[in-house]
N, C-alpha and C positions, 0 to 999 in steps of 0.2 A: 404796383407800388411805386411812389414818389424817388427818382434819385437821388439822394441831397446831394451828389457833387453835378449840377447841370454847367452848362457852358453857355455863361448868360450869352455872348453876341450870338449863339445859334436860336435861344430864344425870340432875341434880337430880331435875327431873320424871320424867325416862323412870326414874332408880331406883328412884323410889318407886311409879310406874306398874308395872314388872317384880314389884315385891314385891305389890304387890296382887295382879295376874294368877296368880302360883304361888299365892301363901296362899287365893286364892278357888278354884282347883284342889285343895287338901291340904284344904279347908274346904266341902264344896257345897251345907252351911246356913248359911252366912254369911251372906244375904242375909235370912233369919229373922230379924234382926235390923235394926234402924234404922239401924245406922253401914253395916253391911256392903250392906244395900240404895242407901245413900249415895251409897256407894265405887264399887257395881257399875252404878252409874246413868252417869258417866263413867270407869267406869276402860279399857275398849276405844275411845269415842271422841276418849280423850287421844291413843292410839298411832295413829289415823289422824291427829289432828291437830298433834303433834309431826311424822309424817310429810309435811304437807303447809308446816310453817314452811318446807323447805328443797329443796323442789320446785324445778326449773331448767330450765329447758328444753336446754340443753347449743348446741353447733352444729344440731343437727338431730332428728329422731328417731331415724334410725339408733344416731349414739350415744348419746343418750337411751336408749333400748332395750335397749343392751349393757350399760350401766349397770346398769342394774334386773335384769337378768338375771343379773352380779355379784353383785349387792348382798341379791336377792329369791330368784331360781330357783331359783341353785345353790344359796345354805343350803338351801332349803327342801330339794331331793334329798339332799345331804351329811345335814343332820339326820334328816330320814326313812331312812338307810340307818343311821346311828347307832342309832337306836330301833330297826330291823329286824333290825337285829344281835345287840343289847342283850336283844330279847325273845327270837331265836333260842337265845341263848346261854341266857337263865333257863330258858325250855320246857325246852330238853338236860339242864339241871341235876335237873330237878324229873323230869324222866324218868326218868335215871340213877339216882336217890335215891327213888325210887317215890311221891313223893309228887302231889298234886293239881295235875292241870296244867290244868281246864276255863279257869284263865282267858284261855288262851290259845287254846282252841279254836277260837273267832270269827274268827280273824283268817283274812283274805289272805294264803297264803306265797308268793304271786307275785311276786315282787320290784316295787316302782313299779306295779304292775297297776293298784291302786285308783287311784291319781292319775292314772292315762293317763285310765281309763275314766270316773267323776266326779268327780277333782278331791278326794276322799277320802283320808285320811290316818289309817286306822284305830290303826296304831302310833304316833303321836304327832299326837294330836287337835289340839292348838292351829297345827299348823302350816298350821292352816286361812288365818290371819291373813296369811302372807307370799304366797298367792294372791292373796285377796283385797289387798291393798297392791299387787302387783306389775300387778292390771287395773285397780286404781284409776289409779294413776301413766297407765298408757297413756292408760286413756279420760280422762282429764284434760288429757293431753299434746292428743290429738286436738281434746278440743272448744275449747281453746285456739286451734285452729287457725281456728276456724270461727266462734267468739264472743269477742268481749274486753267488759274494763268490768263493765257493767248488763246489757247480755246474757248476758253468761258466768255472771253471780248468777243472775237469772230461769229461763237451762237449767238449773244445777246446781239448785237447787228443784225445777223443772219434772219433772227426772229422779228427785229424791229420793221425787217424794209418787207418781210411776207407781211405782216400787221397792217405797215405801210398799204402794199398792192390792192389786199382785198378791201381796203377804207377805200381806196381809190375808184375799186370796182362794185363799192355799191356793196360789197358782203360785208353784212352785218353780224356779228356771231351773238351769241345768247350770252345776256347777264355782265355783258362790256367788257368780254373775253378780246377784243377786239382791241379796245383801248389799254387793255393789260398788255398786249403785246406790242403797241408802239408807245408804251411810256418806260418800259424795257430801260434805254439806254440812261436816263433822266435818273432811275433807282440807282442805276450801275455809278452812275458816274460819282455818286454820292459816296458809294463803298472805297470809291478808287481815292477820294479826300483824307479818309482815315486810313485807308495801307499806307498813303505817302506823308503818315503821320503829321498832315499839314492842319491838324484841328487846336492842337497846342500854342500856342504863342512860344515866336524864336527869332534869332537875328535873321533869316532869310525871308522874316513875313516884306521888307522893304521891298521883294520884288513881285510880292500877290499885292500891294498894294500898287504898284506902278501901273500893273495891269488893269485898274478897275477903268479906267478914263477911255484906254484904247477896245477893252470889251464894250462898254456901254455905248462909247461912238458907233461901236458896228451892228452892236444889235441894233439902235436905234437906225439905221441905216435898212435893215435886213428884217425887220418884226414884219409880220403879216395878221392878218384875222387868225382863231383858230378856237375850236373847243373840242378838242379832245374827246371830251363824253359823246359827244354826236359823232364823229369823225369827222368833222369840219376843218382840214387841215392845208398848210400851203402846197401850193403845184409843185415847190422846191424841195426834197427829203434834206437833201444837209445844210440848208439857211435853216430847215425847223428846229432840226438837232444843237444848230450851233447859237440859234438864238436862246435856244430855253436851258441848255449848258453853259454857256458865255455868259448871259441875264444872271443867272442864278448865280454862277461863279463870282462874279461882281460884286450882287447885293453883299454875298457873305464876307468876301474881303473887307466891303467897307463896314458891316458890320463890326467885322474883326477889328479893323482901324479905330471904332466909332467907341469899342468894348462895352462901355455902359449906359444903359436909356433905362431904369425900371418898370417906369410906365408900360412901354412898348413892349417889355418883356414881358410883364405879367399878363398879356393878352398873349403870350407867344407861347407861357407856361402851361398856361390854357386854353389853348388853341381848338382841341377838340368841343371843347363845351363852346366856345362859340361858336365852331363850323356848324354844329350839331342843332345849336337853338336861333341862329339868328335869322334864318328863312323865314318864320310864322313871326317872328318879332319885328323885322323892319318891316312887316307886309301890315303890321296893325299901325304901326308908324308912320308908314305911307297914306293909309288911310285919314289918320289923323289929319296930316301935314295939308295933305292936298285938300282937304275941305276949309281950307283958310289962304292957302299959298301957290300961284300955278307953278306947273312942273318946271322949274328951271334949275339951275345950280346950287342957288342958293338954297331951295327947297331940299335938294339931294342932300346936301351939304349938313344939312340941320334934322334929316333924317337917319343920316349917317351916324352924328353923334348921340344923338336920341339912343340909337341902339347900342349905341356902345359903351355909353354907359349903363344904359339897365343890362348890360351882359355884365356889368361888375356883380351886381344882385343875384344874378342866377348863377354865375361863378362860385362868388360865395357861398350860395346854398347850396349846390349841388355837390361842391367836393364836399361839404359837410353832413351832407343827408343822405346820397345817393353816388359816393364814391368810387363805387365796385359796380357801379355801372355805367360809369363816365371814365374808365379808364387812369383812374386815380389808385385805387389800388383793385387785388384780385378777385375777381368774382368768385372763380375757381381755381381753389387752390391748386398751385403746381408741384408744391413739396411733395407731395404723392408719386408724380410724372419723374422726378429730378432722383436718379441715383445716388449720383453724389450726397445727397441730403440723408439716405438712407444709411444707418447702422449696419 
């Protein structure tokens, strides 16, 4: 269900977070670059750590659990059957019309197989992210159970730099159990924003705003390649930590500074539905684009907003048609799960 008190500059962040994640999709030398190496130094550990601002423990775990499986699973299946669709439908087309269908050849047409089997998501890659968030939440919920304070910092470290070791040595674990345990500190760090009740606006925001100019000097200074989902990570453990805490620290202050963009927001509001659909959409976009325009900037550029605006259209339709499966509201109800609720 929809919050109606949201906090538009965290919006703010999550929109400009969503626009980075597509444009580094439609772009995958962006990183060639000093701004786009930057960007992509925290732009995946904002979205763990936006997800960790508003972490709850609920009544219990049960409904905790229901929740996340609301909020994580089902888009995650609902999107992947979109994208399975979407590519079913182009293969047919390009079949029918005799043209070149290899790009589809690769794929799994077993419905959900790949995800049973490793947690793979061939027809819409990025939906790697709502796995991974959906084992962060749990094994977070749990060690909570088990550590509070200075302990709970120390395991969450503890767990990040084992995560670390075995990405380093080549162990892969099943279903991106791997990447769950070094985006760890990224969630954590997001919960420690709202204990130190700095999500509010107040007279000491003048010194989280000092700080955005000398964070962003240094991460720009300190960013390296990385993608996470693969474990493709820097030689350094705490230039990584410090860029994609620092990064993300930043953007949000100046969000905070900046208070209201609606535009930006309202892609930040719905954020999942574009994570969710803009993989098969820029990919038909690209097609377009490029059969009139060579790949350059410009091209990117014009593909970029191409998709973003037809994600207005399927925003719109989606929380209106297909809402409790987009994380809009509950699939499964939790009044059931929630004591409290009960007589």
């Amino acid at each position: 269900m929809q919050n109606p008190q949201r906090i538009e500059y965290i919006d703010l962040a999550k929109g400009i977070c969503i626009a980075l994640v597509v444009f580094a999709h439609i772009y995958p030398d962006l990183t060639d670059y000093a701004g786009g190496l930057f960007f992509d130094s925290f732009r995946m550990p904002l979205y763990f750590f936006l997800s960790g601002i508003f972490f709850k423990k609920y009544s219990g775990i049960v409904l905790f659990t229901v929740k996340k499986i609301n909020n994580l699973l089902i888009p995650l299946l609902f999107f992947y059957a979109f994208s399975y669709l979407y590519d079913a439908a182009c293969w047919g087309l390009r079949l029918i019309h005799g043209s070149d269908t290899s790009l589809y050849e690769h794929y799994s047409w077993w419905p959900f197989w790949e995800i049973i089997r490793t947690g793979s998501t061939y027809h819409n890659s990025p939906l790697w992210f709502l796995t991974v968030l959906f084992e962060t939440n749990l094994l977070y919920y749990l060690l909570q159970m088990v550590w509070t304070r200075w302990k709970l910092d120390v395991a969450i470290w503890l767990i990040a730099l084992g995560g670390w070791i075995m990405a380093k040595q080549g162990i892969v674990l099943p279903y991106y159990l791997g990447t769950t345990l070094i985006v760890f500190p990224f969630f954590h760090a997001g919960t420690w924003l709202r204990r130190a009740n700095l999500l509010a606006y107040s007279p000491r925001d003048k010194y989280l705003y000092a700080a955005i100019l000398p964070l962003g000097i240094a991460v720009w200074l300190l960013a390296a390649p990385i993608r996470i989902h693969e474990l493709v990570l820097p030689d350094n453990f705490l230039s990584f930590y410090f860029c994609g805490i620092g990064g993300t620290l930043a953007l949000v202050f100046l969000c905070k500074a900046i208070k209201h963009c609606r535009p930006i927001a309202y892609y930040g509001r719905y954020s999942i539905i574009v994570f969710g659909t803009h993989w098969p959409l820029y990919h038909s976009w690209q097609t377009a684009v490029n059969a009139f325009l060579p790949e350059r900037t410009g091209a990117f550029l014009l593909i970029f907003v191409l998709t973003m605006v037809t994600e207005i259209l399927l925003i719109e339709g989606m929380r209106r048609f297909t809402p409790r499966f987009t994380a809009q509201q509950e699939c499964i109800p939790t009044a059931r799960f929630n004591p409290t609720s009960k007589k």
